[in-house]
N, C-alpha and C positions, 0 to 999 in steps of 0.2 A: 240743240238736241239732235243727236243721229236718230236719220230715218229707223235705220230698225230697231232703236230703243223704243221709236212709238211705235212697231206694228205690234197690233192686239189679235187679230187674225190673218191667216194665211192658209186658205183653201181652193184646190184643185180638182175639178170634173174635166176627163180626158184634158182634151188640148186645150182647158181654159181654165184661168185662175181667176183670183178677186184677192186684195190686200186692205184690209182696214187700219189706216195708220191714225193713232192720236194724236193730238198736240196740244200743250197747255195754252191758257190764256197768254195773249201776247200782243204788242201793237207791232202793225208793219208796215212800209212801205208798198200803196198799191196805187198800183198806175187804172187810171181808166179813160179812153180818148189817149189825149196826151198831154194827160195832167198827173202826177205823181199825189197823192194827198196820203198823211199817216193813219190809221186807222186801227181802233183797239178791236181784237178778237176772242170768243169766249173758248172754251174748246173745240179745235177742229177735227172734223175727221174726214179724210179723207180714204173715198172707196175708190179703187184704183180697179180696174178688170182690164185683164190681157188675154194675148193666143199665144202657144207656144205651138210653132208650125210642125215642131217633131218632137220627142220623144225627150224629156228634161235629160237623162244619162248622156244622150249624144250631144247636148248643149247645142242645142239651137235657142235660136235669142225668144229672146220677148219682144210682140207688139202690144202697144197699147190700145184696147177696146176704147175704154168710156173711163171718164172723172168726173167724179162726184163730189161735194163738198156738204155736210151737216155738222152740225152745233149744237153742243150742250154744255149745261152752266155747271156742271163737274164728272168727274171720270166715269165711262160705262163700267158697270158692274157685271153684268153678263149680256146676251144676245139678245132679252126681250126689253134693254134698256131704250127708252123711248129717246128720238132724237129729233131736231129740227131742221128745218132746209137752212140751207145758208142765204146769209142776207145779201152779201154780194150780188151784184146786178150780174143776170143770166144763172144764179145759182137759185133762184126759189125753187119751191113743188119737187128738191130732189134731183132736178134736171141734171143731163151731162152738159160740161160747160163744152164750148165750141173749141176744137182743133186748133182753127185757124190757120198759121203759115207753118205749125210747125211740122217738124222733118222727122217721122218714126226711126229713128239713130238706134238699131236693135242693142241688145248689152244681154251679156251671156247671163247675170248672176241676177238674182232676186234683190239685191244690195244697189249695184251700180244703176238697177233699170228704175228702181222707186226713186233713188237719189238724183237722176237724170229728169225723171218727170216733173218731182217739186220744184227741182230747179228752174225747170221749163214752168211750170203753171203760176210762180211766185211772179215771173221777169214778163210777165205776158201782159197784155192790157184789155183792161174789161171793154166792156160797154158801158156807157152812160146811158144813167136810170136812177130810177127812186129805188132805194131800200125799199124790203117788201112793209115794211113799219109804216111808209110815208114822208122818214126825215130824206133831206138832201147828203149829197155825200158831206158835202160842203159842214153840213150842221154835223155827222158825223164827226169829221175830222176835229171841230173846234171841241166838243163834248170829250173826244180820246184826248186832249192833250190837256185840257182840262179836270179831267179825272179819266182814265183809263178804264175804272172796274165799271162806268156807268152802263156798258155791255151786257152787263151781266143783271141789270135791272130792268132791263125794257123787259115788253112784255109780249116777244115773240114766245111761241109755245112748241115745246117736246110732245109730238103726236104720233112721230111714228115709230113702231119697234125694231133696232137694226137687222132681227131676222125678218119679220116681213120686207121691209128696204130688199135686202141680196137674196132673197127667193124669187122678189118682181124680180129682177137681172137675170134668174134663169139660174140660179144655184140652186136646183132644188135637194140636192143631197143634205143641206143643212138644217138642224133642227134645234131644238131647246136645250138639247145636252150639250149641243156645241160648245166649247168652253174657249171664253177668251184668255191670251198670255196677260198675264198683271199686269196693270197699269206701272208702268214705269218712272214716269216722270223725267224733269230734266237734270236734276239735282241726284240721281242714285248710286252715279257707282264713286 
């Protein structure tokens, strides 16, 4: 699926932005340490906040602020759709995941710079930890390749609303009318 098919929102306060992108259920390849295990995922979403250091018309790039990662067991409907942290180790309670080594590689377009980051946050390797549930990765992986949708029955919990989420970040321009682009899917055009 192309990135901009999932973004569901895209909003600007002065020199900062925030992009919520969707993704459907999917198993992937993720590294943590330096062990590679496969792993099923429910819906993602990724909140992405950047800076833009001048003026979008003059096309100065984008840095990347913070990445977020939350989960839910089918597509948001609008902004007070309730969402969960991610289970990924260092993604619980919402957090931004950590930087790390990487190299803020600026990109003029809202396209190239989202498309750049997943690619960086896919290929990156977690930390080693328990799922915030308590299984091991390990139990994880065997459970996704064994049924993939079993994801989507635990019993992590939708508590927070994605507007409250990017208001804490400091977007306070957004509110209930905010309207998200449809859900797209990976199958639409």
């Amino acid at each position: 699926m192309r990135v901009m098919d999932a973004l569901r929102l895209h909003h600007k306060e002065g020199f900062h932005g925030l992009l919520v992108l969707e993704f459907p259920p999917c198993c992937r390849h993720i590294k943590t340490g330096n062990k590679w295990y496969y792993l099923s995922l429910p819906f993602q979403y990724f909140i992405l906040t950047y800076c833009r250091s001048g003026p979008g018309f003059l096309f100065f790039p984008l840095w990347l602020s913070s990445i977020r990662l939350a989960w839910r067991r089918k597509p948001l409907e609008d902004v007070n759709g309730l969402l969960a942290s991610s289970g990924l180790p260092m993604g619980q309670n919402f957090g931004e995941f950590c930087h790390g080594d990487f190299k803020n590689i600026p990109c003029l377009t809202i396209r190239g710079w989202a498309t750049s980051m997943l690619d960086w946050f896919w290929c990156s390797s977690f930390y080693s930890g328990s799922t915030p549930w308590g299984m091991s990765v390990e139990q994880w992986q065997e459970w996704s390749r064994d049924d993939p949708s079993f994801i989507m029955r635990l019993g992590w919990k939708e508590t927070t609303p994605l507007l409250k989420l990017l208001t804490d970040l400091g977007f306070k321009k957004l509110s209930e009318g905010t309207k998200l682009q449809p859900y797209r899917g990976p199958g639409h055009d």
